[in-house]
N, C-alpha and C positions, 0 to 999 in steps of 0.2 A: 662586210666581213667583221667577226666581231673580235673586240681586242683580247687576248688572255693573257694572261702573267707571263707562260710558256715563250709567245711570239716577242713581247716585248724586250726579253731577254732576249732572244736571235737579234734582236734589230738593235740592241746595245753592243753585244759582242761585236756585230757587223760594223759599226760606227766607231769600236772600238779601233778595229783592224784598219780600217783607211784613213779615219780621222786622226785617230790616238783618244789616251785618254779622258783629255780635258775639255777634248771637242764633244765627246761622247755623252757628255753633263748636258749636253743640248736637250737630252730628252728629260732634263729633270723640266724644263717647261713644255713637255707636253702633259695632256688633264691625262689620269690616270686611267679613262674611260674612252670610249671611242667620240669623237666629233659628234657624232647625231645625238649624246648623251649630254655634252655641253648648251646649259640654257644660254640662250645671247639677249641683249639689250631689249627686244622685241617679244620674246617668250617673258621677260621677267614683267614689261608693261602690259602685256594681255593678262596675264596674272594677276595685277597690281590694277586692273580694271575688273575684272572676274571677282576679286574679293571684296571690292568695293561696292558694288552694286549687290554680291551677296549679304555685305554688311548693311548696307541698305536697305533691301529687303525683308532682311531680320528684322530693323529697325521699325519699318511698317507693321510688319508682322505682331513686333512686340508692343507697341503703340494698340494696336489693333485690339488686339488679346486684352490688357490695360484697360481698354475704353470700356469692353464686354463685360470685364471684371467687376469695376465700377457699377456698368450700369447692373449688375446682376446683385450686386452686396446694395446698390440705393433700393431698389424694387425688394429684395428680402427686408429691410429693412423698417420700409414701409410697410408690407406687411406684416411684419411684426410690431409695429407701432398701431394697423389696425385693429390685430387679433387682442393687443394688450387691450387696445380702447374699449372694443366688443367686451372682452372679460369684467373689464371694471364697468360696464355699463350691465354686465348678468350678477355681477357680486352686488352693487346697488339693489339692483332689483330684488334679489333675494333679501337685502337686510329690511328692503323695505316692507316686503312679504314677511319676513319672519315678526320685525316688528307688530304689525297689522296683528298676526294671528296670536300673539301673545298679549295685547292690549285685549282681543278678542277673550283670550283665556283670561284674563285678569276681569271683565264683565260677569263672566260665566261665573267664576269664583265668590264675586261678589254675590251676584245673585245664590250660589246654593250657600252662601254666607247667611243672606239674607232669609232666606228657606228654613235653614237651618236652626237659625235665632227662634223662627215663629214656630218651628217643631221642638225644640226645646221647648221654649214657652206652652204652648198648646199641654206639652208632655207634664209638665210641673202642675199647670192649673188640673190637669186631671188626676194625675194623681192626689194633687192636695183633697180633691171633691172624692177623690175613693179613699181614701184616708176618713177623712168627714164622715164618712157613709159608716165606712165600718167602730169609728167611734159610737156613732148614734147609735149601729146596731148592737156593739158590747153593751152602752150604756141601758139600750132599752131590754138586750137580756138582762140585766142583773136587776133592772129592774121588774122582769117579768117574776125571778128567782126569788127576788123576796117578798113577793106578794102571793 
């Protein structure tokens, strides 16, 4: 049966009437709740073992979780240490490519350097010889002119 406010009061009045009133204070030590609602010594240690082995378990749990964690941030880690490695071994490679093709360019260079000089040259000496030419031929008009 369950306790309510209602009955508890009958059963104070009642206690009122045969006991009187100071005997009636009896019920201030009853739980305000019915019996079956009161934990006892045995309900608080099954509890006080329930939370402990829950605590427990957590602690496994969290341990657990912790270890995976670890291992998951060493393994990114490393390979992020691989991919930097890789990168700095492609950034190499490229300067040393770039290098290469620019020593390359600077041959090239030289040679139409080189080319260059001798078309020049080539280009003066001819002209100097068509110059020459066309003196002789003024000179041998004027000479023809006044003869």
């Amino acid at each position: 049966m369950a306790v309510s406010e209602e009955s508890r009061h009958h059963l104070y009045q009642r206690l009122e009437e045969v006991l009187g009133t100071p005997q009636a204070a009896l019920m201030e030590h009853l739980p305000p709740v019915g019996w079956a609602d009161v934990a006892t010594k045995r309900d608080i240690d099954e509890l006080r073992v329930a939370t402990k082995r829950n605590i427990d378990e957590l602690c496994v749990a969290t341990k657990r979780d912790m270890d995976e964690l670890r291992a998951a941030t060493k393994s990114d880690f490393e390979h992020l240490r691989s991919n930097t490695d890789h990168l700095r071994e492609s950034l190499d490679d490229f300067r040393r490519s770039t290098e290469r093709e620019f020593e390359h360019l600077g041959t090239r260079m030289e040679h139409f350097e080189t080319r260059f000089d001798r078309l020049h040259t080539e280009f003066r000496t001819t002209m100097l010889a068509v110059m020459s030419m066309m003196v002789v031929l003024v000179a041998a008009m004027v000479a023809a002119v006044k003869l």
